[in-house]
C-alpha positions in Angstrom: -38.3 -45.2 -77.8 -41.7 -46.2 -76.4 -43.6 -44.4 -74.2 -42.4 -46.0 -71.0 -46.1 -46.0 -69.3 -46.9 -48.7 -72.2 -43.8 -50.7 -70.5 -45.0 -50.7 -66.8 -42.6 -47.5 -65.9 -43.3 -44.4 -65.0 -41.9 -41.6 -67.2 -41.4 -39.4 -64.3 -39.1 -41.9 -62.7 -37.0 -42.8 -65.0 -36.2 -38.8 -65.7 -34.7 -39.0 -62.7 -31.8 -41.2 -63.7 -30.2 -39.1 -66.1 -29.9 -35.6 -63.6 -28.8 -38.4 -60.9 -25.8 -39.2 -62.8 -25.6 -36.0 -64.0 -25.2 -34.4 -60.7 -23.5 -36.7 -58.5 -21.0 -38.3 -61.3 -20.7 -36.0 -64.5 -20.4 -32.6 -63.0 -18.5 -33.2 -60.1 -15.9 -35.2 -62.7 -15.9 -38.8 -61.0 -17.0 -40.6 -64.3 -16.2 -38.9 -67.7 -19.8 -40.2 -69.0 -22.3 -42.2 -68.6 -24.5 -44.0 -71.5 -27.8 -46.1 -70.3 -30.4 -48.2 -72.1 -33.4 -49.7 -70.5 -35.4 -52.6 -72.4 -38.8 -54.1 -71.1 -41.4 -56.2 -72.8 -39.9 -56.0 -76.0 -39.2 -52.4 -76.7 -36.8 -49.6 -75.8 -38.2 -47.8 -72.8 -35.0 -45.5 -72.0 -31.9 -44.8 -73.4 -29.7 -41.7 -72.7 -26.3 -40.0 -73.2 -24.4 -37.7 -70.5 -20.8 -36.7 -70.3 -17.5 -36.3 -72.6 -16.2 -39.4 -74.3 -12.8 -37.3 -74.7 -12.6 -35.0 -71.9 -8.9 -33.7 -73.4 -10.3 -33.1 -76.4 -13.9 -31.5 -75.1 -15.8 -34.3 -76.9 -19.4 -35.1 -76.5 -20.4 -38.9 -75.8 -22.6 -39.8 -78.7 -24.9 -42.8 -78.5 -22.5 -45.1 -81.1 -19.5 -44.6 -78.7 -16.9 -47.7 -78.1 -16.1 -48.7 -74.7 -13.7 -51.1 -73.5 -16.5 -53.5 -71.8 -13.8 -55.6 -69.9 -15.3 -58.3 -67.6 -18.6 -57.8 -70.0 -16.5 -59.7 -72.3 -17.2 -62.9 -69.9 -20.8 -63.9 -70.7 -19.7 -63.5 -74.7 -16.7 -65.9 -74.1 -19.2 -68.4 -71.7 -22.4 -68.3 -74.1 -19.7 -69.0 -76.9 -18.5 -71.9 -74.9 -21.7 -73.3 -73.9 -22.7 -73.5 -77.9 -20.4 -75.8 -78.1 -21.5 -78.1 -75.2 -25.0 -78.0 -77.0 -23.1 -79.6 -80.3 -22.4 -82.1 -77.9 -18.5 -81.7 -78.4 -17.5 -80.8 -74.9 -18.7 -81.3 -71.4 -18.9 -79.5 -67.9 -18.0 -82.2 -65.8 -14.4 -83.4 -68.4 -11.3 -82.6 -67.0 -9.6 -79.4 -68.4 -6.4 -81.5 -68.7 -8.1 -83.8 -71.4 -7.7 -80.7 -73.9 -4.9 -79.1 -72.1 -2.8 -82.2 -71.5 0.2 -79.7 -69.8 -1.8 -78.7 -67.0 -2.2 -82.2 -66.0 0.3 -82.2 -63.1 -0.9 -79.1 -61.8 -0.6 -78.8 -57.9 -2.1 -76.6 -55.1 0.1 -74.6 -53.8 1.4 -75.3 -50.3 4.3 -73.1 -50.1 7.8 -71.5 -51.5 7.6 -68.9 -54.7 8.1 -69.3 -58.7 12.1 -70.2 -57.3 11.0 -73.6 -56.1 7.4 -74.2 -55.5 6.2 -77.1 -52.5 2.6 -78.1 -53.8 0.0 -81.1 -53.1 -2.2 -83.0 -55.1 -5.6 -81.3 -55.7 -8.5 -82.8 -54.4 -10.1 -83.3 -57.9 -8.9 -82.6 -61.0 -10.2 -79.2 -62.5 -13.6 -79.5 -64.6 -14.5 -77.5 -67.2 -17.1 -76.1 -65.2 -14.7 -75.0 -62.8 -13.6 -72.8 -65.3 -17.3 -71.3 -66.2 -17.9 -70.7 -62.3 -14.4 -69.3 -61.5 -14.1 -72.0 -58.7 -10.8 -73.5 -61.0 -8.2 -72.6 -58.4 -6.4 -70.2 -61.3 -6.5 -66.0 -59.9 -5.7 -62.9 -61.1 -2.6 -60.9 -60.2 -4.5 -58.1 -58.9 -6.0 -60.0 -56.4 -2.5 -59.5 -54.1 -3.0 -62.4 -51.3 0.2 -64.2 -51.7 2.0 -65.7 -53.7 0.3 -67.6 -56.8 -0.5 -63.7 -57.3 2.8 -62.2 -57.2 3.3 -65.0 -59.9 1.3 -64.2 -61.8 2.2 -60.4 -62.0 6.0 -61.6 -62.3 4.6 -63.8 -65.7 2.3 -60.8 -66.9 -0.4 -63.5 -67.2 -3.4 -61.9 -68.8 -2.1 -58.5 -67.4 -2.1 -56.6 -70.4 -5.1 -57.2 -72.6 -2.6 -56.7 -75.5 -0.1 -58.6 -74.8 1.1 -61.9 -75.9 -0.9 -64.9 -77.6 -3.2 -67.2 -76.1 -0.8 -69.7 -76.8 1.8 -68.0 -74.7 -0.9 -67.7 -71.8 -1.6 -71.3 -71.0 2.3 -72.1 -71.1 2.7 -69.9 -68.4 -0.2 -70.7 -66.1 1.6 -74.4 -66.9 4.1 -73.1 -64.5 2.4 -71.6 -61.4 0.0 -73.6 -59.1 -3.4 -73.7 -58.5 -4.2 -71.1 -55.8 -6.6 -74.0 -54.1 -8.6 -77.0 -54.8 -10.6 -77.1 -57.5 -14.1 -76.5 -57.0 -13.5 -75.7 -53.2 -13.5 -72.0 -53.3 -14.9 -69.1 -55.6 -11.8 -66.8 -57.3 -12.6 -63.8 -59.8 -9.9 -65.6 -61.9 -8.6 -65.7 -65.8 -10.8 -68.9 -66.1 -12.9 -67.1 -68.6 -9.6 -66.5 -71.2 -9.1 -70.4 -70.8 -12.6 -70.9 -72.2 -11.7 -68.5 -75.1 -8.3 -70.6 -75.8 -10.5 -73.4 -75.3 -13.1 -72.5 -77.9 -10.3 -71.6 -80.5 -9.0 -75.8 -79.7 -12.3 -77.6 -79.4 -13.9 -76.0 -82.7 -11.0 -75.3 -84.9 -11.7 -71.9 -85.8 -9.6 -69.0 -84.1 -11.4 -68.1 -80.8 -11.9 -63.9 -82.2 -13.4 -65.9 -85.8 -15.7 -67.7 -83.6 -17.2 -65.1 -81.7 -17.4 -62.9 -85.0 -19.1 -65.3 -87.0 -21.1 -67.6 -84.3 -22.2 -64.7 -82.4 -21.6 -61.0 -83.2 -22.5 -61.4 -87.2 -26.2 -63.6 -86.3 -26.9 -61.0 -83.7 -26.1 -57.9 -85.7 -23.6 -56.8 -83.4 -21.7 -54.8 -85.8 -19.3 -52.9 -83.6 -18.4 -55.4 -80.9 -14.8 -56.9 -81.8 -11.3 -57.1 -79.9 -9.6 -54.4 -81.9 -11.2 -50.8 -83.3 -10.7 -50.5 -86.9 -9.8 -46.7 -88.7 -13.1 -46.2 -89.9 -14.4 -46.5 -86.2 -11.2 -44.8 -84.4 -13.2 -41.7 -84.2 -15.9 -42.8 -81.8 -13.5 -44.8 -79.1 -13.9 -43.4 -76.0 -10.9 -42.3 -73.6 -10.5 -44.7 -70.4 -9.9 -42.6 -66.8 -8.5 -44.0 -63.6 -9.2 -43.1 -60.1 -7.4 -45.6 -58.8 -6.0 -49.0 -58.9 -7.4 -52.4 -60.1 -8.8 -54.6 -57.3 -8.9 -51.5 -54.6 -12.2 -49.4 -53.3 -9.8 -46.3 -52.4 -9.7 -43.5 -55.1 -7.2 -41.1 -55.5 -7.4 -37.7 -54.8 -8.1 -34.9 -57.8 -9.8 -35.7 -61.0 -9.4 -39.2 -62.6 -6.3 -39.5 -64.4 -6.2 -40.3 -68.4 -5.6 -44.1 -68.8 -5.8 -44.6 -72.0 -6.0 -41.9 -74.8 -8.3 -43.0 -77.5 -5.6 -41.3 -80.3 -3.0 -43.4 -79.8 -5.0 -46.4 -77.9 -3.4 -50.3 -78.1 -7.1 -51.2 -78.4 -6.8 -49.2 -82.2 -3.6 -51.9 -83.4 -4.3 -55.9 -84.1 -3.8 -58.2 -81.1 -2.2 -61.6 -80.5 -4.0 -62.0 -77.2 -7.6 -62.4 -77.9 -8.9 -62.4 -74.3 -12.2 -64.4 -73.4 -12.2 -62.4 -70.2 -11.9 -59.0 -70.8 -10.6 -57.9 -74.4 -14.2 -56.8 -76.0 -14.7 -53.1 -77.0 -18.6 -52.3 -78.0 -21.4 -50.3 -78.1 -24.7 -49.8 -75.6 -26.7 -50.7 -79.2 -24.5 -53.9 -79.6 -24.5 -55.2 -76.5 -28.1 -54.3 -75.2 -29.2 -57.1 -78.6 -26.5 -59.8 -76.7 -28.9 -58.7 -73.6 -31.8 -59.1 -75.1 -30.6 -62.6 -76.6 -30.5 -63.9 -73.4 -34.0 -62.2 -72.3 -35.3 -64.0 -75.1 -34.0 -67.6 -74.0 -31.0 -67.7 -76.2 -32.7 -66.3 -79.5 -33.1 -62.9 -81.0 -34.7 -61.9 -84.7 -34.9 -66.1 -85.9 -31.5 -66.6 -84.7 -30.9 -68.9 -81.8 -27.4 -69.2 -80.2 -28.7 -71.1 -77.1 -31.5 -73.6 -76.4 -33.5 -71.9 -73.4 -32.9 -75.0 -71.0 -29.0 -74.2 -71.5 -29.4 -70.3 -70.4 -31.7 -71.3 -67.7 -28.5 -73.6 -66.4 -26.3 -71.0 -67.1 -28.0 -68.3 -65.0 -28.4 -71.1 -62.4 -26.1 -70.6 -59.0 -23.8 -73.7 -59.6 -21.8 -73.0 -56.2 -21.3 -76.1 -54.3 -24.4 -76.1 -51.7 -26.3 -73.5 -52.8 -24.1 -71.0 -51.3 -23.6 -68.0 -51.7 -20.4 -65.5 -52.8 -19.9 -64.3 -49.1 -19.4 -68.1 -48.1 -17.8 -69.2 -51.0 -15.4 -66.1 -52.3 -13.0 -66.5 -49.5 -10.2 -66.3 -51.8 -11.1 -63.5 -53.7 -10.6 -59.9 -53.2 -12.0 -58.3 -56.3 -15.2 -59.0 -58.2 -17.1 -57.7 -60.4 -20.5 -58.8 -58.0 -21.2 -57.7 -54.3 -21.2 -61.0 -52.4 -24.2 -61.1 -50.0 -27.2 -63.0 -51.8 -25.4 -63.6 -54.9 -24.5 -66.5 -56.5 -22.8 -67.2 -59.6 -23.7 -69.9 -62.8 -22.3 -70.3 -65.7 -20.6 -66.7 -67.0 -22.7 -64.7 -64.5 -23.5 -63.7 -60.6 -27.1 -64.5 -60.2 -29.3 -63.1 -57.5 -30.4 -66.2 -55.5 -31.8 -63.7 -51.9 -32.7 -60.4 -52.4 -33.4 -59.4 -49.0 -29.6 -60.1 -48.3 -28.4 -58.1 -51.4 -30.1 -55.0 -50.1 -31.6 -54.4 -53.4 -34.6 -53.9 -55.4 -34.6 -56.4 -58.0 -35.8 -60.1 -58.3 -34.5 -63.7 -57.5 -32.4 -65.2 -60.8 -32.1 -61.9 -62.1 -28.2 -62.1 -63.4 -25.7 -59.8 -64.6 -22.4 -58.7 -64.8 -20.0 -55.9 -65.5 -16.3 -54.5 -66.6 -13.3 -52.7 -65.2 -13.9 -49.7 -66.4 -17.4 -49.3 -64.3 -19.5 -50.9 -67.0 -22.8 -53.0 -65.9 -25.5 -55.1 -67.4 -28.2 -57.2 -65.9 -31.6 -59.3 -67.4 -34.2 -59.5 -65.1 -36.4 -62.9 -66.9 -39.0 -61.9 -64.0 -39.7 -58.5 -65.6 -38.6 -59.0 -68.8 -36.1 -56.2 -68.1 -32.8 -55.5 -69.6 -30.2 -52.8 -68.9 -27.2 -51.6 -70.0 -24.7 -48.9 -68.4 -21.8 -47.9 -70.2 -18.9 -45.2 -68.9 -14.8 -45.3 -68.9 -13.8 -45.2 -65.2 -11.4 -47.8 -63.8 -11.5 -49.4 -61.2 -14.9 -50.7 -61.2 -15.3 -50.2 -57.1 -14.7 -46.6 -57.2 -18.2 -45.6 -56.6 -21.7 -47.1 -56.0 -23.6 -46.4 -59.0 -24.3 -49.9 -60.4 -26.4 -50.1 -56.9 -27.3 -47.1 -57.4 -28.7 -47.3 -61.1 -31.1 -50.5 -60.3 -32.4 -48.7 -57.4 -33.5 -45.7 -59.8 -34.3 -48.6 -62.5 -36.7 -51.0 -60.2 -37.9 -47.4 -58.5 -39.5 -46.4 -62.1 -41.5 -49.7 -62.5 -45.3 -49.3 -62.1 -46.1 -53.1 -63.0 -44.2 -55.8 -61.7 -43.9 -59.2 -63.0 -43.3 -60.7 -59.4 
């Protein structure tokens, strides 16, 4: 690491992170560990380790532990996707039904259950930006509103990360409706595994090949992948729950085992590569896909992304210029607080910071997993962090709000 004072922080504040997380998470047993790197102006100006990866077994987090990075999976799947539009062999505003030709009767749903749905036309038909921007109309079963959802848990659609082929996915979503209109509302949704089927159709090359070679092999992202190899079983992580998916309440007593990194699906081959939330990795590996995008879409001579498309990726694209708390009125569960955030293409982007609350800066954008993972890039202060731990859900405690406080609090020189 650098000494941090070079960077425009103050050593002195960003000790304070680790016995912060120490104290109010480790010790008292609300996250199992915590892992956190902090990147300015082109070096390394924090990085620490805290906690147990295996708390059964008593074993120390080292700083090469895999974690299941969920939702972090997202911005992979959209930057992959977006390549593609540079190449000029796909566009935001075709219709999804062009390349999936069985969705092309899909309705909105205006009543009845998977017995005999009544539906109505859609207002437009679904873009494939709809699908970047989570304003397709598709959900997740966890989000538990009505129907559509209940659905979707009956059909298991993209329920289990290991489950299934991709294939198998878009038959099924074939036969539920859309939850709205597209482009009329904002839904944390399984839009993001569509672009991953997506990718696999429009390039020919398997969706899991493409990311391996387009993006993880360029960017030296040697442990990021959808399944953990032998060699690597050894530093996987275990997974806790305090709770349930989609819901702020935790459950009393310590968090419960969820998955046991011995006998973990995540260590067997999968059918279902999923776009929006099948990715295990590393803090190393995914702090370079951070820095990537810091850099404008290049990182050591090799450029995934022109600059102009990550600037309209990490653009707010909601209809209006609104934000999440006017536009997410169908969605429950997020992996973004709503007020001053919008969302572009793969990420929420902070669009007014006096309404988040928050030290940070306008078009900052980030975005994070299940399992209480986080990662923002701030272009303003040429700033990137990742935050890795195993806790699921995501909205059991504060501490992504809680970590850019400490983060922004340790900055001596500001950009803006």
């Amino acid at each position: 690491m650098t000494k941090p004072e070079s960077l425009g922080f103050s050593s002195e504040r960003l000790a304070r992170i680790a016995p912060f997380l120490d104290e109010r998470y480790i010790k008292p047993g609300k996250l199992p560990c915590a892992q956190v790197q902090v990147w300015r102006r082109g070096k390394l100006a924090y990085d620490m380790t805290l906690g147990l990866a295996d708390r059964e077994r008593g074993t120390p987090l080292k700083d090469d532990a895999l974690f299941r990075i969920y939702s972090m999976t997202k911005p992979v799947t959209s930057v992959a996707f977006m390549m593609l539009v540079e190449e000029g062999r796909v566009a935001l505003d075709e219709p999804v039904a062009r390349y999936i030709p069985e969705w092309a009767g899909l309705g909105v749903f205006a009543g009845g259950t998977d017995a005999g749905w009544a539906t109505t036309p859609p207002s437009r038909p679904m873009q494939i930006i709809d699908l970047l921007r989570h304003t397709s109309g598709l959900t997740y079963g966890f989000q538990v509103q009505g129907n559509v959802d209940a659905a979707y848990r009956k059909l298991k659609v993209a329920e289990d990360l290991r489950y299934g082929t991709l294939d198998e996915f878009i038959a099924k979503l074939a036969t539920i409706p859309l939850n709205f209109s597209p482009g009329e509302a904002w839904n944390y949704s399984v839009s993001t595994d569509v672009l991953g089927y997506l990718i696999g159709k429009i390039s020919g090359v398997p969706f899991e090949r493409f990311l391996r070679e387009r993006i993880f092999e360029p960017l030296g992202m040697v442990d990021t992948a959808f399944t953990v190899p032998a060699d690597k079983a050894s530093r996987l992580t275990a997974c806790y729950a305090a709770g349930v998916l989609g819901s702020k309440a935790v459950a009393a007593g310590p968090p419960k085992l969820q998955d046991d990194p011995a006998e973990s699906p995540y260590l067997a081959e999968t059918g279902f590569h999923s776009g929006g939330g099948g990715l295990v990795s590393t803090a190393a590996d995914y702090m370079r896909f951070a820095r990537m995008l810091l850099n404008g879409g290049e990182l050591d001579g090799h450029r995934l992304l022109g600059p102009k498309t990550l600037r309209l990726m990490t653009s707010n694209h909601l209809p209006g210029g609104k934000d999440l708390t006017q536009m997410a009125t169908k969605s429950q569960f997020s992996e973004a607080t709503y007020a001053g955030v919008g969302f572009g293409l793969g990420f929420g982007v902070t669009i007014d910071l006096p309404a988040t609350m928050l030290a940070g800066s306008v078009g900052d954008f980030f975005w994070g997993g299940a399992a209480s993972t986080f990662f923002w890039v701030d272009p303003a202060e040429d700033l990137a962090v990742v935050f890795l731990t195993q806790l699921l859900p995501s909205s059991a405690y504060p501490v992504r709000r809680e970590l850019r406080t400490l983060v922004y609090a340790a900055l001596t020189e500001c950009g803006s």
